[in-house]
C-alpha positions, 0 to 999 in steps of 0.5 A: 394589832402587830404587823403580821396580823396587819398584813396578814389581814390586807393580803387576805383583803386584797387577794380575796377582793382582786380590784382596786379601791376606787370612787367610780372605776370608769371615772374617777381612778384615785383610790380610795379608802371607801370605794364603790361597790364595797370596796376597800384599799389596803389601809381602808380595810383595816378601818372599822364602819363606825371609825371612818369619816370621808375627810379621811380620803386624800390623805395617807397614815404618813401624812403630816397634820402640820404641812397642812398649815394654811387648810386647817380642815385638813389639818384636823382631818390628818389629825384625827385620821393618825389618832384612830390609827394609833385607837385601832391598829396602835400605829403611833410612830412614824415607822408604824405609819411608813408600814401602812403606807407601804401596804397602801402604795401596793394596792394605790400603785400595784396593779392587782395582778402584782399583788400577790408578788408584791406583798410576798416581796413587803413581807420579806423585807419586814420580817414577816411570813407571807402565808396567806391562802387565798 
């Protein structure tokens, strides 16, 4: 997938779902790839059923399988995580993981009524069209 489908189809997400991606919104306010009532982050849409697994939570497409040394769980879940993301989305370079993380750190650290402004901002300064109609 390139970067303009990525992005059309998290602009699309997050402008049409309007809420942030959270396990319990009146707890628990880290975001999530699989949150509560269907929801989904930035990254997490993009993410088939069958290809997520929980472990993947916590972690980010930036993350470093090695500075996991000492949780070695961990480890193989930032591994296996990069490689369903290079099988899915073909995100296999470092630059590849620092656009998802861009996206994702608008949905984890935007309020959703910035979004919009946001994304028309990421998508100016990665070359991309920002024509979603939503």
């Amino acid at each position: 997938m390139d970067r303009q489908a990525i992005f059309d189809r998290v602009a699309t997400h997050l402008l049409t779902q309007m809420v942030k991606s959270m396990k319990d919104p009146d707890m628990d306010n880290r975001c999530m790839y699989r949150g509560a009532n269907g929801t989904s982050c930035a990254v997490g849409c993009l993410i088939p059923d069958d290809r997520y697994e929980e472990r993947f939570e916590g972690l980010t497409p930036d993350s470093d399988p090695n500075s996991f040394i000492y949780k070695m769980d961990r480890k193989a879940a930032a591994i296996a995580f990069k490689k369903m993301l290079a099988e899915v989305l073909g995100a296999t370079t470092e630059d590849d993981f620092a656009f998802l993380r861009g996206l994702q750190r608008i949905h984890d650290f935007g309020d959703q009524f910035s979004w919009r402004r946001d994304l028309d901002r990421f998508a100016e300064l990665s070359n991309l069209q920002f024509c979603v109609a939503v």
